[in-house]
C-alpha positions as CSV (number, residue, x, y, z in Angstrom):
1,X,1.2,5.6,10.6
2,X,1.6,5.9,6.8
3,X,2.4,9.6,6.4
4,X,5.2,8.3,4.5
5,X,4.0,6.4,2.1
6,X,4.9,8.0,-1.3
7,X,5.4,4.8,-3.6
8,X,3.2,2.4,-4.4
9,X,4.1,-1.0,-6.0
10,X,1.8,-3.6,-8.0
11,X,2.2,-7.0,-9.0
12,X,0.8,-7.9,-12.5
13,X,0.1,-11.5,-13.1
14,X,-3.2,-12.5,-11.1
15,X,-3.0,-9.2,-9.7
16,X,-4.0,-7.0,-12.4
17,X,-4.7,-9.7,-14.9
18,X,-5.6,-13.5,-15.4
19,X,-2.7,-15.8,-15.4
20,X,-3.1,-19.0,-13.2
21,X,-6.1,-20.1,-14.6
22,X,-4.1,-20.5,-17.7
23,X,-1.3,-22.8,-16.6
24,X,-4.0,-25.2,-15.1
25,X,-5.8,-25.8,-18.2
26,X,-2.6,-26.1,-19.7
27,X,-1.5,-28.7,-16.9
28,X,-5.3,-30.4,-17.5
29,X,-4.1,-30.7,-21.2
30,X,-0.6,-32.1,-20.1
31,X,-2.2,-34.3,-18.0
32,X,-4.5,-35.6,-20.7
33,X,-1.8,-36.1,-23.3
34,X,0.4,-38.6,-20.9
35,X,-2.6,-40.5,-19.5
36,X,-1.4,-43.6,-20.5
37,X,2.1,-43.2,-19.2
38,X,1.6,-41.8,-15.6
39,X,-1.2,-40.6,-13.7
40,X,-2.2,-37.3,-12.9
41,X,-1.0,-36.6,-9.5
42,X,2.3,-38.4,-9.7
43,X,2.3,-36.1,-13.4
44,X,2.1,-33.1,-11.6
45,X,4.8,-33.9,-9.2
46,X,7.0,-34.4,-11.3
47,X,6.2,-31.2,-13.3
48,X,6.6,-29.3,-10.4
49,X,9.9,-30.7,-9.3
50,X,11.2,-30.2,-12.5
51,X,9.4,-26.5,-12.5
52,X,11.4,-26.2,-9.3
53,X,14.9,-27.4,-10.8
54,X,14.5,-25.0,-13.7
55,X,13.7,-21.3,-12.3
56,X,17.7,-21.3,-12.3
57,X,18.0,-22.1,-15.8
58,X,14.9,-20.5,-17.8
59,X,13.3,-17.9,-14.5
60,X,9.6,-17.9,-14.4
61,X,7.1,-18.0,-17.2
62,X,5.5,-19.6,-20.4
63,X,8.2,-20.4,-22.1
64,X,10.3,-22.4,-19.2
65,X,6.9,-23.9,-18.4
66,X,6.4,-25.8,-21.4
67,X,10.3,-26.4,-21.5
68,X,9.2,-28.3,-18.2
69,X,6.4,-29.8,-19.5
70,X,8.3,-31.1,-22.3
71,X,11.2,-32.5,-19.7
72,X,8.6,-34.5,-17.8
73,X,7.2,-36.1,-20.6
74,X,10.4,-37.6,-21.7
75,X,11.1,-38.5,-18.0
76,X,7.7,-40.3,-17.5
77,X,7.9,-42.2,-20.8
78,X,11.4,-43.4,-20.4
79,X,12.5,-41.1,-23.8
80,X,9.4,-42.8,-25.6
81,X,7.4,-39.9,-25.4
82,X,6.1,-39.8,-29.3
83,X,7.1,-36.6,-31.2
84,X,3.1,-35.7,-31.7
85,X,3.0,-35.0,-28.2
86,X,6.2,-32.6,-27.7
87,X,4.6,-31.0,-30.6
88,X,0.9,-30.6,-29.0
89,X,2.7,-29.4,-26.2
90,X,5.0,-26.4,-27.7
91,X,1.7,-25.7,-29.8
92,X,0.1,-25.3,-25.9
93,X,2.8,-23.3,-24.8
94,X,2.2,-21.0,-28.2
95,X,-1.1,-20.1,-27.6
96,X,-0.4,-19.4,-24.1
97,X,1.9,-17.1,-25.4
98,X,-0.9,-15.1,-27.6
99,X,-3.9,-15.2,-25.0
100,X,-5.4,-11.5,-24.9
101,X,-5.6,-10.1,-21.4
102,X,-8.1,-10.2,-19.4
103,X,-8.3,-7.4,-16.5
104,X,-9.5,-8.7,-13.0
105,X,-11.8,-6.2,-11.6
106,X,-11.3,-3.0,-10.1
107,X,-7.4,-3.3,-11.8
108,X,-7.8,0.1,-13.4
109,X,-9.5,2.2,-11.2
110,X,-7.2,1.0,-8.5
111,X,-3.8,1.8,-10.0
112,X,-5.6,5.6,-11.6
113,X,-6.7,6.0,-7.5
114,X,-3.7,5.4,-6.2
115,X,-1.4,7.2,-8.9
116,X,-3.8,10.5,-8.0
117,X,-1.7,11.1,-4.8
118,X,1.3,8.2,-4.6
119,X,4.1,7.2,-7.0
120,X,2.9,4.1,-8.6
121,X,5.3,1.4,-10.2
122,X,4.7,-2.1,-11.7
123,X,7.0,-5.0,-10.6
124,X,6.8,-8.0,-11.9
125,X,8.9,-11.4,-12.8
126,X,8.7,-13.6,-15.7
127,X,9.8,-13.4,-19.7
128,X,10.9,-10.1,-20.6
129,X,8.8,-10.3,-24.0
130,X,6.0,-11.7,-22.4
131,X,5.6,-9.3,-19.5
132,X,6.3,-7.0,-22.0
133,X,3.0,-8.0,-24.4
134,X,0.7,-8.5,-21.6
135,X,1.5,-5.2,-20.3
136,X,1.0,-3.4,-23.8
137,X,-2.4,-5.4,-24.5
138,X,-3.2,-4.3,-21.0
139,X,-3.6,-0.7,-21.6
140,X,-2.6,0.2,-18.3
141,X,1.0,0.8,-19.0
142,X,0.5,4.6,-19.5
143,X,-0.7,4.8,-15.6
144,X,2.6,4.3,-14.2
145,X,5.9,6.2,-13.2
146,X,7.8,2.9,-14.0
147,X,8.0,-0.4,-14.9
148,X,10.5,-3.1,-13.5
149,X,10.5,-6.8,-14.9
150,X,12.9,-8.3,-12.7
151,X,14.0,-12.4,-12.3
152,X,13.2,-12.7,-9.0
153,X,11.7,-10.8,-6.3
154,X,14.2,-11.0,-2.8
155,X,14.0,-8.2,-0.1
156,X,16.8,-6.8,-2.0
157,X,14.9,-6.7,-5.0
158,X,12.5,-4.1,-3.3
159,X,15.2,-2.0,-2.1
160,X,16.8,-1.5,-5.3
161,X,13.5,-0.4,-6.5
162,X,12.3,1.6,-4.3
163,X,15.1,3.4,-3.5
164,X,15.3,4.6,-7.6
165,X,11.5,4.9,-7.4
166,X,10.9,6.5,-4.5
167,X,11.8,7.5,-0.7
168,X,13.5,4.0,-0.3
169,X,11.3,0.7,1.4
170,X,10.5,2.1,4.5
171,X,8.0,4.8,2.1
172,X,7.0,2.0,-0.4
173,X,4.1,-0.6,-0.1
174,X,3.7,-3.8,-2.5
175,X,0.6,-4.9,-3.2
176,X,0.3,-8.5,-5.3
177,X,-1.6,-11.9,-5.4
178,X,1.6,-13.8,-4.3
179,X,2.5,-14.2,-0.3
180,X,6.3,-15.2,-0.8
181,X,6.7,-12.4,-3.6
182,X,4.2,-10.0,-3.0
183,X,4.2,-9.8,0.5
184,X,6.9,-11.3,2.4
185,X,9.6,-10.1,0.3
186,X,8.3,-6.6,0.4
187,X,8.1,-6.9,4.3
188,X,11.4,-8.3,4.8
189,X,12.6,-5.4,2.6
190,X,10.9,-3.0,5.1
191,X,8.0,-2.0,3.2
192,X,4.3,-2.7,3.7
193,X,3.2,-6.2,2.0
194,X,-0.6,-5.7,0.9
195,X,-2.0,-9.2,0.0
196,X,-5.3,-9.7,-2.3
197,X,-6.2,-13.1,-3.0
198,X,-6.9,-14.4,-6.2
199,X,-7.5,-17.8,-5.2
200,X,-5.3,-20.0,-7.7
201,X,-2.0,-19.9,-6.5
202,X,1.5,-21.6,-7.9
203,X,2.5,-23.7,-5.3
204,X,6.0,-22.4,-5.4
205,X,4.8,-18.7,-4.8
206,X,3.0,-20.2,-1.1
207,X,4.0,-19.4,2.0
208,X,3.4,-18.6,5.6
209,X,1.0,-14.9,6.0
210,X,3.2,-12.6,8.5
211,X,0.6,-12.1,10.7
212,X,2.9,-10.8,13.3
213,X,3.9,-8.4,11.0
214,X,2.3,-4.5,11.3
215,X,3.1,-3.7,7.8
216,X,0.8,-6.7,6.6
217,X,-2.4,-6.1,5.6
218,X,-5.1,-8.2,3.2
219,X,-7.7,-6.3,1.4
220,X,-10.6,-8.8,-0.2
221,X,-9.8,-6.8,-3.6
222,X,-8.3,-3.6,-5.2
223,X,-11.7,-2.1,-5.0
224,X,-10.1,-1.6,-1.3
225,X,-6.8,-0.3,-2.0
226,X,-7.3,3.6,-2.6
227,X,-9.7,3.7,0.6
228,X,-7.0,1.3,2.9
229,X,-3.9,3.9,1.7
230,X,-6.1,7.2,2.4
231,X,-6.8,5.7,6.0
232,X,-3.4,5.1,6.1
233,X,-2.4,8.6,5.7
């Protein structure tokens, strides 16, 4: 069934690496700093509409997170929003920016498994720079045959990619956190779509699991991954 299968592709935020977690405390803080002006769930709504609105403008990532932040505070307070705050919140966004890495478990010895007998390439979206510096504090950059940072991740993302890196979709698997970037993309492209939870999840990146699907497959962690693609062979 997967004779074929020559590339391997991984997601890195939440995949590889802690990144949720981080907006949420950030969103806690948010949510603490406009207390008086809105409350929390009405907050986050409108932080995630204007999230929503503003992919287009800044793509995904710290930096058009706290430009979000900063767009709901001025919404919620009418323009009042004092400048202390805007200021507490770039400061938030800042030290987002220089958290060290931390590897989720089995990243390593996943990717080095895998890389033993497939073609293995990270793809993932966000801020050039800041993909960049997680990847290099990562020290797992020197485990793959490439590296693709892309704005979005569409079916024709995938092909693109795995036609330069690789034997084109129907060879490839994507394995990620994310169900709409991870795993349904990657399917609708034509390649496998391996999801592993990592239980915080954006709600933009949600969506329905392709059961139907043969090419789907959920593995509780990467621990699974170099077993699943040896039984797949």
């Amino acid at each position: 069934m997967g004779q074929n299968l020559t590339t391997i592709g991984f997601d890195a935020d939440d995949t590889l690496w802690h990144n949720e977690r981080f907006f949420q405390l950030t969103q806690a803080y948010f949510a603490e700093l406009l207390a008086d002006h809105a409350e929390r769930d009405h907050l986050m709504e409108r932080l995630l509409a204007a999230e929503k609105r503003n992919i287009r403008h800044y793509g995904y990532g710290i930096k058009g997170f706290t430009l979000s932040m900063i767009e709901t505070a001025i919404e919620v307070t009418a323009d009042r929003v004092p400048a202390s705050v805007i200021r507490q919140l770039i400061e938030a966004g800042q030290e987002m920016l220089a958290h060290p890495i931390e590897l989720l478990p089995h990243a390593r010895e996943a990717i080095e498994g895998v890389a033993a007998t497939h073609q293995v390439v990270l793809i993932t979206k966000g801020d050039l720079i800041d993909q960049e510096r997680k990847l290099a504090q990562s020290g797992l950059g020197e485990l793959f045959d490439g590296v693709e940072i892309v704005s979005e991740k569409t079916p024709q993302t995938y092909q693109q990619i795995f036609e330069q890196h690789g034997d084109g979709p129907a060879s490839a698997m994507m394995v990620g956190n994310s169900m709409r970037s991870d795993v349904v993309a990657p399917i609708q492209a034509g390649c496998w779509g391996v999801y592993v939870p990592h239980g915080l999840v954006w709600e933009i990146e949600q969506a329905e699991t392709p059961l139907d699907s043969p090419r789907y497959h959920e593995l509780q962690d990467l621990g699974q991954l170099t077993a699943f693609i040896q039984r797949l062979s």
